[in-house]
PAPAGU-355368 format. One record per atom (N, C-alpha, C, O): residue number from 1; atom name; x, y, z. Coordinates in Angstrom, 3 decimals. Layout:
N
(NUM 'CA' (X Y Z))
...
This chain:
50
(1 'N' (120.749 107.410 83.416))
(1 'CA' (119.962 108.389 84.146))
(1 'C' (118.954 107.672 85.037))
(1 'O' (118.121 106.805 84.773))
(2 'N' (119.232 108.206 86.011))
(2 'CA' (117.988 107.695 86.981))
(2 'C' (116.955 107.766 87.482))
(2 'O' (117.187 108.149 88.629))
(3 'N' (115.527 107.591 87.311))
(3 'CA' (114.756 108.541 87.451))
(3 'C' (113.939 108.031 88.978))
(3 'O' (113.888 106.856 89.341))
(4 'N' (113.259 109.354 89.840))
(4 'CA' (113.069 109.125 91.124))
(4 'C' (112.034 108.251 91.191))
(4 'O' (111.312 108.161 90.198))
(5 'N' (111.789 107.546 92.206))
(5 'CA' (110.825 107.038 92.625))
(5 'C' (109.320 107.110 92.480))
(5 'O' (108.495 106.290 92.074))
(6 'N' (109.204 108.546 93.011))
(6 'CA' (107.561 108.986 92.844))
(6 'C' (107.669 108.795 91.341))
(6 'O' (106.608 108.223 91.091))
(7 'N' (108.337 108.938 90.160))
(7 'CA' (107.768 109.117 89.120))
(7 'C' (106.964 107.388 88.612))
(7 'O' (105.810 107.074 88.323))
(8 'N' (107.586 107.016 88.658))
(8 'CA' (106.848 105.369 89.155))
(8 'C' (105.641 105.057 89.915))
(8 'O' (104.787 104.222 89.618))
(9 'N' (105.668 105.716 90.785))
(9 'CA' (104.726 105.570 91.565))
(9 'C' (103.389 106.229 91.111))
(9 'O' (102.262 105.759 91.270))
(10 'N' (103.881 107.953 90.240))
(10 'CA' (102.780 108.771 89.341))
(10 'C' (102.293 107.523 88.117))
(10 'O' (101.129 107.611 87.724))
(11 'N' (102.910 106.723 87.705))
(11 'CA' (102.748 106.250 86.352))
(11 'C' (101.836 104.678 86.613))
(11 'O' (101.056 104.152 85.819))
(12 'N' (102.273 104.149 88.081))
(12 'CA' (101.166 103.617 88.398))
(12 'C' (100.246 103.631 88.785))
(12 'O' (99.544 102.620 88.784))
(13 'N' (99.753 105.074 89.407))
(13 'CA' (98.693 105.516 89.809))
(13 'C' (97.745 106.010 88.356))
(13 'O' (96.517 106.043 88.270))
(14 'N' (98.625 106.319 87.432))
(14 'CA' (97.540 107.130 86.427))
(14 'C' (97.381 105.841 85.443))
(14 'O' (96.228 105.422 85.533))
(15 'N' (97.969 105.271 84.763))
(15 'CA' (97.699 104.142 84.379))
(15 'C' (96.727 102.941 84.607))
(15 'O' (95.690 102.551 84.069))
(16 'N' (97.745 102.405 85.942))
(16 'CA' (96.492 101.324 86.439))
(16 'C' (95.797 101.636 87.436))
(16 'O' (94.977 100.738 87.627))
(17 'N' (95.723 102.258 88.001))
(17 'CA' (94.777 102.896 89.008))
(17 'C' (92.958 103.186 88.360))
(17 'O' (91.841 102.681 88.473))
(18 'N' (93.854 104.689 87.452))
(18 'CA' (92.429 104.908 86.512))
(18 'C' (91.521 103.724 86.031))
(18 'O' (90.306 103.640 86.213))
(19 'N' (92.510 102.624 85.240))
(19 'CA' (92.385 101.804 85.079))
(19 'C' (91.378 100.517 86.112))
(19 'O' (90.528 99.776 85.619))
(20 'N' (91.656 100.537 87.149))
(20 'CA' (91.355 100.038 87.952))
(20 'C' (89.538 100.243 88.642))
(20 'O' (88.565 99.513 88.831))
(21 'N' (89.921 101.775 88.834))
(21 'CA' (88.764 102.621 89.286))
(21 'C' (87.505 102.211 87.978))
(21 'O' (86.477 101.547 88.112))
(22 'N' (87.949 102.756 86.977))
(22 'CA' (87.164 102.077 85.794))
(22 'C' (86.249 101.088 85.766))
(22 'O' (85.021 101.139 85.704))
(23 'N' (87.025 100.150 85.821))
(23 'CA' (86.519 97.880 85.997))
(23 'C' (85.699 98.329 87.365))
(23 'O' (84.544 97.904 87.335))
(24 'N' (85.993 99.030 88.467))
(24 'CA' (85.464 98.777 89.526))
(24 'C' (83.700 99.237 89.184))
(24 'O' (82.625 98.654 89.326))
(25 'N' (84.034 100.299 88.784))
(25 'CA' (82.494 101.325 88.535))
(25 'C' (81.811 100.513 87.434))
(25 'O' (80.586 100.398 87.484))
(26 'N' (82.420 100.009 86.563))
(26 'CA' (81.240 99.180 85.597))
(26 'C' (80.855 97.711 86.486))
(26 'O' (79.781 97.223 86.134))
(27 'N' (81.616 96.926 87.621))
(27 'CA' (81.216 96.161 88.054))
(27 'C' (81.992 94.887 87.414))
(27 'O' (81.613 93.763 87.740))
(28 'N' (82.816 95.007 86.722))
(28 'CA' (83.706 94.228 85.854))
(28 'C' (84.703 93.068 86.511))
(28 'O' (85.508 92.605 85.703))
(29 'N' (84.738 92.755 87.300))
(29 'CA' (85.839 92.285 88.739))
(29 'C' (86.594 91.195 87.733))
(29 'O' (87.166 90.278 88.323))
(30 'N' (86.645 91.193 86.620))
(30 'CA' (87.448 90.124 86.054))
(30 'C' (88.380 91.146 85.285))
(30 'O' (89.545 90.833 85.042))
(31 'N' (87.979 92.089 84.990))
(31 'CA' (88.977 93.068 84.471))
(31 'C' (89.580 94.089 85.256))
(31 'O' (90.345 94.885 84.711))
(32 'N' (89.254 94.185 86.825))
(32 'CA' (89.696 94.837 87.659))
(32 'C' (90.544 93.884 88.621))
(32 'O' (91.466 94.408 89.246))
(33 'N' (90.389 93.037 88.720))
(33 'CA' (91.764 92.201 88.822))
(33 'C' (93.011 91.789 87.929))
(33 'O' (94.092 91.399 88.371))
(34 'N' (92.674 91.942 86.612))
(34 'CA' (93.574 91.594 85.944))
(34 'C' (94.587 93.340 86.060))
(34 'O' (95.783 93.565 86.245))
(35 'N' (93.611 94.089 85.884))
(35 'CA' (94.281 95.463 86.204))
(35 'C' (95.010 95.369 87.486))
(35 'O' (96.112 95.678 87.032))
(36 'N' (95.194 95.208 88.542))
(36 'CA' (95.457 95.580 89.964))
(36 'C' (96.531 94.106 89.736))
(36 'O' (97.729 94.229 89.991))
(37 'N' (96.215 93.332 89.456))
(37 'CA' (97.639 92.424 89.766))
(37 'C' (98.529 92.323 88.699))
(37 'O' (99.514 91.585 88.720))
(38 'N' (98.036 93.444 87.246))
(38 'CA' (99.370 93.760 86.875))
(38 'C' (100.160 94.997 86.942))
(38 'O' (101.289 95.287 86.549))
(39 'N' (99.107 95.727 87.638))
(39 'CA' (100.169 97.010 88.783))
(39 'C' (100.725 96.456 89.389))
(39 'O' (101.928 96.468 89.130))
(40 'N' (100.319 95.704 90.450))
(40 'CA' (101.303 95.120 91.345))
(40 'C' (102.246 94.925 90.796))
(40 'O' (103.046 95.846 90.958))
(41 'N' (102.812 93.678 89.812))
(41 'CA' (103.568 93.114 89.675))
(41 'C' (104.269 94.381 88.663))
(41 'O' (105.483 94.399 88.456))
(42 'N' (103.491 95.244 88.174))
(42 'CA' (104.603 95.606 87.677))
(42 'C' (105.077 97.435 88.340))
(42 'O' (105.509 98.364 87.658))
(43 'N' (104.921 97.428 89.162))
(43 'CA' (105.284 98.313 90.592))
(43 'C' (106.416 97.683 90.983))
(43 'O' (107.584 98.021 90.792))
(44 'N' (105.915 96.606 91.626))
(44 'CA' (107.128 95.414 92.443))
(44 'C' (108.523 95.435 91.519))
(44 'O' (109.699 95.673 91.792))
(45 'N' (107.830 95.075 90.314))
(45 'CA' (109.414 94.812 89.492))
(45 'C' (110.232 95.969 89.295))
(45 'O' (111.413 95.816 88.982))
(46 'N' (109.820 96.923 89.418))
(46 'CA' (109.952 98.280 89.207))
(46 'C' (110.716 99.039 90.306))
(46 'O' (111.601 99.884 90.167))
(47 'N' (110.220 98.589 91.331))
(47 'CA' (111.008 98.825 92.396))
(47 'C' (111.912 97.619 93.503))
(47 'O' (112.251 97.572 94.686))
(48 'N' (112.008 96.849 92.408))
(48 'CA' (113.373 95.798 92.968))
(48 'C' (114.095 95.993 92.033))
(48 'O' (115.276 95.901 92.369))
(49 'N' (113.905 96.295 90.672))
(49 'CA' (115.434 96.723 89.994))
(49 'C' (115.941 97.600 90.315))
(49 'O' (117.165 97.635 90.195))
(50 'N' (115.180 98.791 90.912))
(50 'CA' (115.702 99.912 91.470))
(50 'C' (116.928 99.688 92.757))
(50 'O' (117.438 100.667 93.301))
């Protein structure tokens, strides 16, 4: 089964995003990078197996 695109795209937005937004507002930039470059990477991988 294959599932669409946006739903990937919902699961990185609510995940690491929130996530993201989070580290940003406490001022945290060591935990808001570690957040954001493992969305990336795991977005990217996500949509090259696709």
């Amino acid at each position: 089964m294959k599932t669409p695109s946006f739903v990937n795209l919902t699961v990185f937005i609510l995940f690491f995003g929130i996530a993201l937004i989070e580290a940003i507002q406490r001022k945290n930039w060591l935990e808001a990078s570690l957040f954001l470059a493992l969305g990336v990477v795991s977005l990217w991988a996500d949509f090259k197996k696709g």
